[in-house]
C-alpha positions, 0 to 999 in steps of 0.5 A: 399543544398538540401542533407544538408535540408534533413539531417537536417530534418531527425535528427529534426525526430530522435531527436523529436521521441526520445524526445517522447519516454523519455517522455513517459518512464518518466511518473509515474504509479501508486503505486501497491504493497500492504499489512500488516501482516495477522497473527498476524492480524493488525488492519485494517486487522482484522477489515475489517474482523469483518466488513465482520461478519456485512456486512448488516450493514456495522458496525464492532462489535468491538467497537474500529473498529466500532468507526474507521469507524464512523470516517474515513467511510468503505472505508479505511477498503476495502483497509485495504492493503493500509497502505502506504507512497509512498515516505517513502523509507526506513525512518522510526523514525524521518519520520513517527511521534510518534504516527502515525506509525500505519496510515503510518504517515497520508500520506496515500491515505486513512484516517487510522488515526483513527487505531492509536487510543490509547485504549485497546479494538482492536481485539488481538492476543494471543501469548505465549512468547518465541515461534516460530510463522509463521508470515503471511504478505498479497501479496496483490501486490507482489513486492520485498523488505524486512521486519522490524520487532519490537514489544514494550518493556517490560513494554510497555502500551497499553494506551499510543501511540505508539512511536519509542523508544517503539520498540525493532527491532526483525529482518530484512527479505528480500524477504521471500516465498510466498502463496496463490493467489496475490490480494486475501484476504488470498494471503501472504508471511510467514517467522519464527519469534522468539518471545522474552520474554514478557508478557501483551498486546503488539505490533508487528509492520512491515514496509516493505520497497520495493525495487523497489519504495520508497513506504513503508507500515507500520503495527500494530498488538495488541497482548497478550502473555498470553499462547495462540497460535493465537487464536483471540479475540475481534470479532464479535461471540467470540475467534476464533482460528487462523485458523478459523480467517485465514478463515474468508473473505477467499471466499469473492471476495473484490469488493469494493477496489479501482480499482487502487489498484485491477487493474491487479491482478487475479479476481479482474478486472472490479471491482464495484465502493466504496459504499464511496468516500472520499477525499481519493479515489478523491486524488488517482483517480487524480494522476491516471488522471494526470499520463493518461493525461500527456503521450498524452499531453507530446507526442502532445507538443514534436510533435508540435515541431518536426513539427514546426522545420522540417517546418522551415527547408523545408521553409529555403530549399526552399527559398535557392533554389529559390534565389540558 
């Protein structure tokens, strides 16, 4: 009987242990991988670095960035990586609405909403029709995955909003080379894109879907197939070419992007706190929270148990010899 008590109690323990480990194997983390196209710039991504031209009054030059900012705060522009759907995997049109395939259908953490606004005066892109470009799309987290890429129709408007059926897909790339240090502002993969034949102002949007995660991100980038080869306009001290662009932010450590996001990236620990929280920053920072909570609340709870069945068990032991 008391071999039998033993065994029954060692098997409670190895059953219980592996109950815990379960559970905290089970807990989700956070979601860390981040970015959009860096060259041609996307929307966020050009604004936050109009925004940097302005640091002392926090206010992008452009007027399209600066209303955008008038309407969802600064902090969507210091996290101008984040344009995500954790759980897109891979869903594209008949997911993400028409007209919000440049705010990640407004399921991101973050209120890009405003960077679907349909007008014409964006920072741009100036491209030459038919050429190669080396597209640049920021690391900001790397993980693997791949690239769809389309830009809109001949005969697109800028002022009507963007919509699945205004794209053309272009071409799929799946875990292109990298550059640059992850978590910087330069930091970016870069592949060779084929531009087809367009003229006017159009625009290039990417959803890269990871590999790894369900997460996906999405990207809008306002261009103009006039003859040019990168140059930028809409920025604060005029058209600047595309290397003077690449350079703008390139020396500045990015000290107000969420923490969540920075965590464990090269120079970006320890970082100070938003400037703005919104109702954003407070989702993130739950799901954080509930994620830390869950693995001692999860193990305490399985401990219980385990404790309470050997308890049981060495009771009915010791009653069994005392009447044995």
């Amino acid at each position: 009987m008391a071999i039998n008590s033993v065994r029954a109690r060692r098997t409670l323990a190895l059953a219980g242990a592996a109950g815990v480990a379960a559970a905290v194997l089970s807990v989700p983390s956070p979601a860390s991988a981040h970015g959009v196209s860096i060259m041609p710039g996307s929307r966020t991504n050009l604004c936050y670095k109009d925004l940097l031209q302005n640091g002392s009054t926090q206010m992008p030059s452009n007027p399209a960035c600066a209303d955008a900012v008038r309407q969802a705060g600064t902090t969507p522009l210091y996290n101008w990586f984040a344009v995500l759907d954790s759980n897109a995997g891979g869903r594209g049109a008949g997911y993400v609405p028409d007209g919000k395939l440049c705010s990640a259908g407004d399921r991101s953490p973050y209120n890009f909403s405003a960077y679907n606004a349909v007008r014409t005066d964006w920072p741009k892109t100036h491209l030459t029709s038919g050429s190669t470009i080396q597209l640049k799309y920021s690391n900001w987290a790397a993980h693997p995955g791949k690239f769809e890429v389309y830009l809109t129709k001949s005969g697109w408007s800028p002022t009507t909003a963007l919509a699945w059926g205004d794209l053309d897909h272009l071409q799929t790339v799946t875990d292109p080379p990298q550059n640059g240090g992850v978590g910087t502002n330069e930091g970016h993969y870069y592949w060779n894109l084929q531009l087809p034949q367009r003229s006017g102002q159009h625009m290039l949007f990417i959803q890269w879907i990871r590999s790894d995660s369900q997460e996906n991100f999405f990207s809008c980038s306002d261009v103009v197939f006039d003859g040019g080869s990168g140059e930028v306009t809409g920025l604060a001290g005029g058209e600047r070419s595309a290397a003077e662009v690449e350079a703008l932010g390139a020396d500045v450590e990015n000290t107000k992007a969420d923490p969540i996001h920075a965590a464990g990236h090269a120079g970006h620990a320890g970082h100070a706190g938003h400037t703005e929280h919104g109702a954003a920053d407070e989702k993130l920072a739950a799901s954080s929270n509930d994620s830390a909570v869950a693995v001692p609340a999860a193990v305490a709870g399985l401990g219980a148990v385990v404790f309470a069945s050997g308890a049981m068990a060495f009771n009915r032991s010791r009653r069994a010899k005392r009447h044995g």
